[in-house]
N, CA, C and O atoms as a DFTB+ gen file, in Angstrom:
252 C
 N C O
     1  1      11.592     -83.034     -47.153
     2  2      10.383     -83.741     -47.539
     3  2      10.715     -85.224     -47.683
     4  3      11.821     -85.606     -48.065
     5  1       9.496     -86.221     -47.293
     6  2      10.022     -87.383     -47.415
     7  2       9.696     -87.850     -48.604
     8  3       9.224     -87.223     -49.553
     9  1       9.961     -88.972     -48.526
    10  2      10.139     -89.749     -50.475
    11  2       8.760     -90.208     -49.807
    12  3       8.463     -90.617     -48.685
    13  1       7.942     -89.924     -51.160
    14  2       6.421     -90.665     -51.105
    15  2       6.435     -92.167     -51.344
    16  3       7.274     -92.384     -52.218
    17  1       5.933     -93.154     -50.988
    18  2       6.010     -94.347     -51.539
    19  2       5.267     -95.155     -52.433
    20  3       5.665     -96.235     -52.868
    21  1       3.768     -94.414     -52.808
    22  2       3.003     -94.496     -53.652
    23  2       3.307     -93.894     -54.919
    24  3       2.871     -94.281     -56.004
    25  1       4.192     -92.784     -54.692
    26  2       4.102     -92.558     -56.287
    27  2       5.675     -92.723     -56.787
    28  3       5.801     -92.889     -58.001
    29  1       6.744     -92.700     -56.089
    30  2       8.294     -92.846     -56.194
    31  2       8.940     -92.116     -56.873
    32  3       9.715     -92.324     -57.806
    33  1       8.359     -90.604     -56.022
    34  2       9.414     -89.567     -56.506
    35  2       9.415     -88.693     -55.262
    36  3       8.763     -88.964     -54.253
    37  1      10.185     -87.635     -55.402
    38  2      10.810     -86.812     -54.301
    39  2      10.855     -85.621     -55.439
    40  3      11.476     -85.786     -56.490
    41  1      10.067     -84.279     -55.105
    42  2      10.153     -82.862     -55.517
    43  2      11.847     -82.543     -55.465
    44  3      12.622     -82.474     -56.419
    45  1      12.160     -82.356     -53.848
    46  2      13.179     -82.238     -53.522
    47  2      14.483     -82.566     -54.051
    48  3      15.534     -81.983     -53.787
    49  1      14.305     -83.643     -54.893
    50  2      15.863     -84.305     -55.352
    51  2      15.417     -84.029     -56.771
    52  3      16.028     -84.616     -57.664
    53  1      14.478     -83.250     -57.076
    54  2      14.563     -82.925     -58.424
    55  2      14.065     -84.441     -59.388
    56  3      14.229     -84.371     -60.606
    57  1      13.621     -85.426     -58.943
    58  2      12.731     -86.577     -59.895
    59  2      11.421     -86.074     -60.369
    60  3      10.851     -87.017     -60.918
    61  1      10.727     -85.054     -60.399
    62  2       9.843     -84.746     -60.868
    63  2      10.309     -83.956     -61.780
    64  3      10.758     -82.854     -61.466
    65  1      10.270     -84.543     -63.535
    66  2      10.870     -84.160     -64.387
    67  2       9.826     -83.163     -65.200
    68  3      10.326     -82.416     -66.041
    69  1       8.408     -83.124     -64.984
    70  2       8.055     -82.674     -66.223
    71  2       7.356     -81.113     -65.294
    72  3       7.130     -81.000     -64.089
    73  1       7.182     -80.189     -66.305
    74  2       6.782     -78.716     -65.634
    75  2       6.239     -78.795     -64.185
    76  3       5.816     -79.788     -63.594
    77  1       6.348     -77.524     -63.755
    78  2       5.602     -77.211     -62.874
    79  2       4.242     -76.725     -62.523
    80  3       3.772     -76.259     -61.485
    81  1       3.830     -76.932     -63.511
    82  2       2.174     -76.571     -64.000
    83  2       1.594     -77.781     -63.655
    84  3       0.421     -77.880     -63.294
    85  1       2.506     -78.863     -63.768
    86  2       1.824     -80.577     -64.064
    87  2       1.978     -80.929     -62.701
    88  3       1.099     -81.666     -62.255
    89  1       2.924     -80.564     -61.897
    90  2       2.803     -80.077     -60.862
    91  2       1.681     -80.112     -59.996
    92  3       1.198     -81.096     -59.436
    93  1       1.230     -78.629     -59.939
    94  2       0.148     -77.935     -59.583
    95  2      -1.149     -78.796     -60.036
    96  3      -2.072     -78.737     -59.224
    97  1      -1.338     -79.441     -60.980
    98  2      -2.336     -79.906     -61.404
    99  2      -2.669     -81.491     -60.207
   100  3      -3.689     -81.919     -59.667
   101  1      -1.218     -81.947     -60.226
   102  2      -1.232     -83.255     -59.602
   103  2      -1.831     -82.810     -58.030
   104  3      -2.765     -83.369     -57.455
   105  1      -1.159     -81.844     -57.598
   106  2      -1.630     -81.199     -56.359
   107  2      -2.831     -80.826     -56.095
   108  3      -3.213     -81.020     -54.941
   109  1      -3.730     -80.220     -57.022
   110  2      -4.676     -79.749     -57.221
   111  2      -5.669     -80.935     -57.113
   112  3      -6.709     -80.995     -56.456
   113  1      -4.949     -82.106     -58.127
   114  2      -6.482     -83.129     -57.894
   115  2      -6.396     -84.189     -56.689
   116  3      -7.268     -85.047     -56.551
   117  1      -4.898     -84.039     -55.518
   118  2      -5.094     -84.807     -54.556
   119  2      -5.917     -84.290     -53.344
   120  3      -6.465     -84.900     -52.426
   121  1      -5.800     -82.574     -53.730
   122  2      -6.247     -81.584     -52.776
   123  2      -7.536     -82.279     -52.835
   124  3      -7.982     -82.957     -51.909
   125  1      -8.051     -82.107     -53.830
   126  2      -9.735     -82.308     -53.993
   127  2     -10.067     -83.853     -53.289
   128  3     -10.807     -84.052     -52.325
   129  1      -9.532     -84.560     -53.829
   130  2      -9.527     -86.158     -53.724
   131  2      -9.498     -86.132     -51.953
   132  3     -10.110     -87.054     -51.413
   133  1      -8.854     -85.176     -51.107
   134  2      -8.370     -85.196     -50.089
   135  2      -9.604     -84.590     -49.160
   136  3      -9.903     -85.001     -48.039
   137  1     -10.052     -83.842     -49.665
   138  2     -11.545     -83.334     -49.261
   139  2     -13.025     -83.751     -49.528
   140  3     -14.076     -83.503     -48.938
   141  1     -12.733     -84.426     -50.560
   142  2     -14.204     -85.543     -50.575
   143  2     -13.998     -86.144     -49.740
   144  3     -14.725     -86.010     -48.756
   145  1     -12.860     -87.147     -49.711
   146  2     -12.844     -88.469     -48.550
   147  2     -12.929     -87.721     -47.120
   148  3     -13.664     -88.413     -46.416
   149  1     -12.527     -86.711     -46.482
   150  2     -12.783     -85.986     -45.256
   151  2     -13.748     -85.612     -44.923
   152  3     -14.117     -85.763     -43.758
   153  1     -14.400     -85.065     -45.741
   154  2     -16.361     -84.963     -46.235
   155  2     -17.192     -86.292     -46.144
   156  3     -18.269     -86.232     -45.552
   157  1     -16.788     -87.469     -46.674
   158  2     -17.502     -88.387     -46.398
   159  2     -17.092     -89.336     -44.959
   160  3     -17.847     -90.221     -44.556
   161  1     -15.971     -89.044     -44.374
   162  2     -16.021     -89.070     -43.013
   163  2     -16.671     -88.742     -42.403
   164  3     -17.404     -89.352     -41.625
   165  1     -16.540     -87.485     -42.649
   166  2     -17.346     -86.562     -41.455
   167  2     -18.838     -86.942     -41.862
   168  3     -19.519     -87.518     -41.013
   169  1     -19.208     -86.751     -42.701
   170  2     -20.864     -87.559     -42.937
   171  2     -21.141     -88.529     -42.704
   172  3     -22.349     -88.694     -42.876
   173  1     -20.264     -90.000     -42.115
   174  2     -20.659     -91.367     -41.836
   175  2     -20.649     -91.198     -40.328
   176  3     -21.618     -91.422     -39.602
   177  1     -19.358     -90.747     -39.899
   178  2     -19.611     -90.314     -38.303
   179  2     -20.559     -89.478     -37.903
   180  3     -20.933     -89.516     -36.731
   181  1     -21.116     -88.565     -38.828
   182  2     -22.325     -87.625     -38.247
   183  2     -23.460     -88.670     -38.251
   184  3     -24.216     -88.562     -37.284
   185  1     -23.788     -89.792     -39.242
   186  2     -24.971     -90.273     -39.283
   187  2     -25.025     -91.473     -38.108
   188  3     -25.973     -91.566     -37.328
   189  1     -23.887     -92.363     -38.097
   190  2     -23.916     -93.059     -36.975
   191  2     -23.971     -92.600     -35.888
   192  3     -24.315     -93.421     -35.039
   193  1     -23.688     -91.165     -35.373
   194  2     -23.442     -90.232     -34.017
   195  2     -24.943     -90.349     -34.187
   196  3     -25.391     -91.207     -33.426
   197  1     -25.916     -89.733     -34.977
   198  2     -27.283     -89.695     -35.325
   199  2     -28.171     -91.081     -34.631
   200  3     -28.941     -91.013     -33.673
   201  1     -27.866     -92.133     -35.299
   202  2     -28.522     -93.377     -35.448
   203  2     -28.210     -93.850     -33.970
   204  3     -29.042     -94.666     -33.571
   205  1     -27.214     -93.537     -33.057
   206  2     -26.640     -93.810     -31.690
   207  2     -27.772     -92.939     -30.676
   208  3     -28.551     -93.222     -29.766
   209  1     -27.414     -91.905     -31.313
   210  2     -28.694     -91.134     -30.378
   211  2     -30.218     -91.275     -30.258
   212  3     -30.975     -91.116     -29.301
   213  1     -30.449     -91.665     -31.683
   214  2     -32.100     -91.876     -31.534
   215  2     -32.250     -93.493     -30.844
   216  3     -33.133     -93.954     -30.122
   217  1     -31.242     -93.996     -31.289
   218  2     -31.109     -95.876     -30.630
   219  2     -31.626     -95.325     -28.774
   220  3     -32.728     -95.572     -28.284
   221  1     -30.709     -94.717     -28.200
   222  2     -30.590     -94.062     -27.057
   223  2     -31.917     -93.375     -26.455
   224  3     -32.474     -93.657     -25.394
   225  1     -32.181     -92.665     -27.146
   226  2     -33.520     -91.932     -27.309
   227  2     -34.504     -92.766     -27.394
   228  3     -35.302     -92.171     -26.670
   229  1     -34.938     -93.509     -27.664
   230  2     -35.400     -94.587     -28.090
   231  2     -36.072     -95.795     -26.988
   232  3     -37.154     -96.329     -26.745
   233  1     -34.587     -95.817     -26.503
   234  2     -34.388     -96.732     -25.115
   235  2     -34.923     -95.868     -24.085
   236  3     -35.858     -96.201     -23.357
   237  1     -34.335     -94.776     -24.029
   238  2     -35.248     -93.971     -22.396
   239  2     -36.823     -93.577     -22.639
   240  3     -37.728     -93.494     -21.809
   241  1     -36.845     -93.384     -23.927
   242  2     -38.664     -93.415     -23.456
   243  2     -39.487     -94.839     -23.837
   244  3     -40.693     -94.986     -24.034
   245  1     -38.514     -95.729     -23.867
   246  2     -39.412     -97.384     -23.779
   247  2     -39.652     -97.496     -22.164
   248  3     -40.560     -98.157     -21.660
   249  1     -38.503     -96.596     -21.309
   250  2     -38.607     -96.703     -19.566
   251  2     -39.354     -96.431     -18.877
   252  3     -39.179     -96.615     -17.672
């Protein structure tokens, strides 16, 4: 595993001193953190994919 550089520790070499519950917890709230922001991707690209098409749509029946 590589050394993270945001938070400056490594599982692996044993620097994560406090339980493994605290652990799981830290994991738990990047998981989440990690799936909103992928969620609101995917919802800005769906709406601009949207707003592209009716632009488009738009244009062929002005023809």
């Amino acid at each position: 595993m590589s050394r993270n550089l945001y938070q400056s520790w490594d599982i692996t070499q044993g620097d994560f001193y406090r339980s493994p519950r605290d652990y799981d917890k830290l994991y738990k709230k990047h998981q989440k953190r990690d799936r909103i922001v992928a969620l609101t991707v995917w919802l800005a690209v769906a709406y601009f994919t949207g707003v592209i098409f009716f632009k488009v749509l738009a244009y062929a029946a002005a023809k």
